[in-house]
C-alpha positions in Angstrom: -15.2 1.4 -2.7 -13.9 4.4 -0.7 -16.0 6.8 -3.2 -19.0 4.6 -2.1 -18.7 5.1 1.7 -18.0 8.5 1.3 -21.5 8.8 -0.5 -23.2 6.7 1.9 -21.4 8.6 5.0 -22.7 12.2 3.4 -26.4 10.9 2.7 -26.4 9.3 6.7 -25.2 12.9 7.8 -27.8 14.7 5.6 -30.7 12.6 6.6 -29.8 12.5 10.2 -29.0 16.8 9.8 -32.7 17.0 8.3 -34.1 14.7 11.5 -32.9 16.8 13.9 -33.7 20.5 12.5 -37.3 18.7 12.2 -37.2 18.1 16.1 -36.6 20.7 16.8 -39.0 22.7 14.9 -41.4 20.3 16.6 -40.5 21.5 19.6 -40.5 24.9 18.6 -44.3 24.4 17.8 -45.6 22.9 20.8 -43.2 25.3 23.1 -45.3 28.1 21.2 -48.6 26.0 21.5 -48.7 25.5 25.2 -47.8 29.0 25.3 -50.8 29.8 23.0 -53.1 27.5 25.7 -53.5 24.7 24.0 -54.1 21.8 26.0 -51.4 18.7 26.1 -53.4 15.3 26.1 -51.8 12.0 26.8 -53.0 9.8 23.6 -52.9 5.7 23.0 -53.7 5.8 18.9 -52.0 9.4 18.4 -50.5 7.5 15.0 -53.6 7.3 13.6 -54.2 11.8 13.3 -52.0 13.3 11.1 -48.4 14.4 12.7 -46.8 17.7 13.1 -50.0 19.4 11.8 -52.7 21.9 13.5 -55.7 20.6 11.7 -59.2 21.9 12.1 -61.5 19.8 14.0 -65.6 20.2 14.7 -66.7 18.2 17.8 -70.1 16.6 18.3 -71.9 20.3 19.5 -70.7 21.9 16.3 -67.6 23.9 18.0 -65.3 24.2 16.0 -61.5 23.7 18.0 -57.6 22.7 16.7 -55.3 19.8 17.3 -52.1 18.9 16.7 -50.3 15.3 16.9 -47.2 14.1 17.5 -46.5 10.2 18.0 -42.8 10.7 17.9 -42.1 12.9 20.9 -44.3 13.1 23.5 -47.0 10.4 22.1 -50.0 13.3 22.6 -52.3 15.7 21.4 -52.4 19.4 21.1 -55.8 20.5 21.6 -57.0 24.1 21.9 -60.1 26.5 20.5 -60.1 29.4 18.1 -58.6 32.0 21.0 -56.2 29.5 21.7 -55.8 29.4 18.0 -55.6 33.0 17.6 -52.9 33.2 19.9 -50.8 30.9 18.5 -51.0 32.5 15.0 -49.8 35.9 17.4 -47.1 34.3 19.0 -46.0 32.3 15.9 -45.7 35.9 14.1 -43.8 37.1 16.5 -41.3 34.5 16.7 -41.0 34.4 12.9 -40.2 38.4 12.9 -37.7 38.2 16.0 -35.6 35.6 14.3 -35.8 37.8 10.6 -34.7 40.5 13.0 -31.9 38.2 14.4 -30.7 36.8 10.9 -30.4 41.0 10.0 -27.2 41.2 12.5 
């Protein structure tokens, strides 16, 4: 029995561990998307789009622009064009190469 709980306890800790470094990491994205100047939209069926992704979108005049979901946090959209797109993929470099450059210490 005590073996038992102690499984169940570690898996609840895991699973809850794993939830939270994704929150974060959401947050990370849309703190670097907003930065990038995408667009935060208020949306009603944002379960519908697929989460935590920047997916490629073409709107009815053929330009192309990006989105990104997320029903779990804010209940909205991400919404920005290929500079804001290009930015992003800037600033998301940069991010990656100052935390290498923090893990070197």
């Amino acid at each position: 029995m005590t073996r038992n709980f102690l499984r169940l306890a570690t898996l609840v800790v895991m699973l809850a561990g794993c939830d939270a470094v994704e929150h974060y990491q959401t947050i990370d994205t849309e703190r670097l998307l907003a930065t990038a100047g995408f667009r935060k939209l208020a949306a009603d069926d944002v379960e519908a789009l697929p989460q935590h992704q920047l997916i490629e979108r073409m709107d009815e005049d053929g330009r192309l622009f990006y989105q990104y979901a997320d029903a779990q946090d804010c209940r909205c959209i991400y919404v920005g064009d290929a500079a804001a797109y290009a930015e992003y993929q800037k600033l998301e470099g940069e991010e990656i190469t100052r935390l290498m450059t923090w893990d070197d210490f």
